[in-house]
N, C-alpha and C positions, 0 to 999 in steps of 0.2 A: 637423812640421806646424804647430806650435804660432809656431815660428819663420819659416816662410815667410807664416804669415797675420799675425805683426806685423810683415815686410816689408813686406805686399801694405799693410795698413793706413797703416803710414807713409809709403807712396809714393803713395796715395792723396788722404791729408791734406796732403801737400807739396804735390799738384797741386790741388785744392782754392784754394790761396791763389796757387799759378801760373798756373794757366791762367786766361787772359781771357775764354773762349769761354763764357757759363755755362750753356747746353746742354752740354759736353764735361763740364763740372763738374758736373751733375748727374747724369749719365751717369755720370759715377767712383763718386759716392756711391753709386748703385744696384748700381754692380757689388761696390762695397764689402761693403752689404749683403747682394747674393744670395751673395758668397763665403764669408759669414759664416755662411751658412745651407748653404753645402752645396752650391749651386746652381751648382757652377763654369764649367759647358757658358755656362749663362746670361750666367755675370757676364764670361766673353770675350765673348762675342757685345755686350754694353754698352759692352766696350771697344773693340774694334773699330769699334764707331757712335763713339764717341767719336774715337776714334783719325783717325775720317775727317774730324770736323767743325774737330780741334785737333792734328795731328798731334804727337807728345810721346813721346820713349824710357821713360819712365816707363810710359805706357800700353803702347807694344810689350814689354814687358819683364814684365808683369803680365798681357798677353795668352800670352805662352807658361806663365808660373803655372800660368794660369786651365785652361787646354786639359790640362796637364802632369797634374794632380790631376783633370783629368775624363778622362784614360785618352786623351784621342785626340794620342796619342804623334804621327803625323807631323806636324798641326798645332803640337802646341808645339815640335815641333822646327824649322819653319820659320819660329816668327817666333824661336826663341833664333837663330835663323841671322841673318835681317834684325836683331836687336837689338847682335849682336858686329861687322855687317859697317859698322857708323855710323861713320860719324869720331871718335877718340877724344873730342874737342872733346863731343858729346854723350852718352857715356856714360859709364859709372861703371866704372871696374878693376875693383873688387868685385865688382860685378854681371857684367861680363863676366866674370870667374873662374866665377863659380857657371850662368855660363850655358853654358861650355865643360863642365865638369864635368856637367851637367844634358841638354848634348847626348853628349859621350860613353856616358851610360846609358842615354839615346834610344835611339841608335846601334844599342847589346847590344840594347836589347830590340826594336826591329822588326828587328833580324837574326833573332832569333832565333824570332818572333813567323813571319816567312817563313819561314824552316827547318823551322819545325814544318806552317805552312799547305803547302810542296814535300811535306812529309809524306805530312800528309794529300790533296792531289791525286794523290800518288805509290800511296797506299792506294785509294783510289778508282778511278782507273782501272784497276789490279792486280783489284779485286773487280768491274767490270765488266767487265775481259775474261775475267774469271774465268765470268762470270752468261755474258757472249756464247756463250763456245766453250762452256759448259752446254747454252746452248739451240741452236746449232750440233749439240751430240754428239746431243740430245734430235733432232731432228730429223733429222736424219740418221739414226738408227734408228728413226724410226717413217717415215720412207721407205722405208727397207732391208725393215720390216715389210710395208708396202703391196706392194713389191712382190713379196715372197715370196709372199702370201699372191693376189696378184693370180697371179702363176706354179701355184701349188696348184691355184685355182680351176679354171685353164683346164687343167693336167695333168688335174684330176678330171672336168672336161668333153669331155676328149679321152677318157679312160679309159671314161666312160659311152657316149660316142658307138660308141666302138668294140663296148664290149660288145653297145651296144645291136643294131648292125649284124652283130655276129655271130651272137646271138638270131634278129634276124631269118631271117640266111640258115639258120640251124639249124633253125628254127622252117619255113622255106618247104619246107627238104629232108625238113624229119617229115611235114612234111603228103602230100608227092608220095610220098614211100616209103611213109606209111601206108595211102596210095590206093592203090596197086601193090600192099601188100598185102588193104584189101578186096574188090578184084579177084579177087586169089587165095584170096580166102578163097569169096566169091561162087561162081568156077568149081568150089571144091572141095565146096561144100555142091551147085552144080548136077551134075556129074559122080558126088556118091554118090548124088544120087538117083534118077539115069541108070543107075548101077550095082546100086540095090538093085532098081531095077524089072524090069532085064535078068537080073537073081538069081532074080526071082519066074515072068519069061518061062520061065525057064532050068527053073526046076521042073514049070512048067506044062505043055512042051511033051512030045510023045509020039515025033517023028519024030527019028532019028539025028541027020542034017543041021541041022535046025531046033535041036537041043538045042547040038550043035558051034557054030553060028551065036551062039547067047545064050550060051553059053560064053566066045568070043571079045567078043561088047561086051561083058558085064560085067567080064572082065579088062582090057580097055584104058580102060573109063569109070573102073574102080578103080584105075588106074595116074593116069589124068588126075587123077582127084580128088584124091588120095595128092599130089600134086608140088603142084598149084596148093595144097595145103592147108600144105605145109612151104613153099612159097614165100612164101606170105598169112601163114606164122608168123614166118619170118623177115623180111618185112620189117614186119610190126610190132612185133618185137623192135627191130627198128633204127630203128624212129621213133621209141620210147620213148626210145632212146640218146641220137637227134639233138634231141629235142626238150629245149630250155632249162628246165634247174631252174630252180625257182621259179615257173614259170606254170602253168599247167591241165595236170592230175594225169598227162593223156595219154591214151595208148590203153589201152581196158581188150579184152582176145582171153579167146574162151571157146571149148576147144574140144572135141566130145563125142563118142566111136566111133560108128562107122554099122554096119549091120547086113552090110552088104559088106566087112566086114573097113578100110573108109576111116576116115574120119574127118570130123565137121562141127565147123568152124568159125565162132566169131561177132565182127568186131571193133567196136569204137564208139570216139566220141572221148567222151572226159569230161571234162567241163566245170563 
């Protein structure tokens, strides 16, 4: 370092007393000084102005320096390139030597500077196709999800519909069977009362025939009432059956001996 800035110096102070131009000359000295300080980016950039106002291999040669020690590698190596490519006539062996030397470590380090940046592009797109098929897989299963649960929904609203329509028709067939049987229950409460009163005829009367007579309807009213009363039981037994759990409790049948040896029956719905 030590060494390259008493090159820069010396090559500076040579142009100093060479160059004509005393803009390009003051322009050295400035660049002299921001090199001095650190400022290398800057003090090409002065030389470069310079460069343009007094053209001079000195200043190309102290421009790639300059750029070389501020890191921006392909710049100093384009002008060590324009500095070795001059007619020997204007430059220095020396300086070409260390300018060959100074591009060949160029060279290694933006290779190597791209090898590593191929890297990282190389890493990069790897963890976004990585992040993509992520959210490809994410997606794709909470689609798979939707429709699963959209298929569920409709299974579970076929499943109700059905039920519900089977309800109903069970629900329709309790009610008609339960009607058929308040009917029979009806006839059997009207028949034992037909019967107990032809029981009462039957004791009342005095005359042979007349007693045979009540004899006979109170045995067939007792036979009527008897069937329509096991018919009126049995079918609301069977509407209890048909009628769908879970809804109103059903038929509630009460049914109490009659004095004709029948039987009365009472059914209700309950609600």
């Amino acid at each position: 370092m030590a060494r390259c800035l008493a090159f820069l110096v010396l090559a500076l102070a040579g142009l100093a007393h060479a160059a004509p131009n005393a803009r390009a000359t003051a322009l050295a000295k400035d660049a002299e000084r921001l090199y001095k300080d650190g400022q290398y980016k800057e003090a090409a950039k002065l030389l470069e102005e310079a460069q343009g106002l007094e053209p001079n291999p000195k200043f190309l040669y102290n421009i790639a320096r300059a750029y070389d020690q501020a890191g921006e590698l392909q710049l100093a190596l384009d002008a060590y390139r324009k500095y070795v490519s001059l007619p020997t006539s204007d430059s220095e062996p020396d300086l070409v030597k260390k300018a060959n030397l100074s591009m060949d470590r160029l060279r290694q380090l933006l290779a190597r500077q791209e090898a590593d940046s191929r890297v990282r592009d190389a890493e990069k797109q790897r963890l976004e196709k990585e992040a993509s098929d992520a959210r490809a897989r994410a997606e794709a299963e909470a689609e798979k999800a939707r429709r699963q649960k959209a298929q569920f929904d409709a299974k579970e609203r076929a499943q109700a519909d059905s039920q519900a329509t089977k309800a109903n028709g069970r629900k329709v067939a309790a009610f008609v069977v339960g009607g058929v049987g308040v009917v029979g229950l009806a006839l059997g409460l009207t028949f034992g009362l037909l019967s107990n009163g032809s029981k009462q005829a039957f004791r009342a009367a005095t005359l042979l025939s007349e007693k045979q007579l009540r004899q006979t309807e109170t045995v067939t009213q007792a036979v009527v009432a008897d069937v329509s009363l096991l018919v009126g039981v049995a079918c609301a037994v069977t509407a209890l059956i048909l009628f769908p759990k879970g809804e109103p409790e059903g038929l509630v049948v009460t049914v109490a001996p009659l004095p004709s040896g029948g039987a009365l029956g009472a059914i209700q719905w309950a609600f």
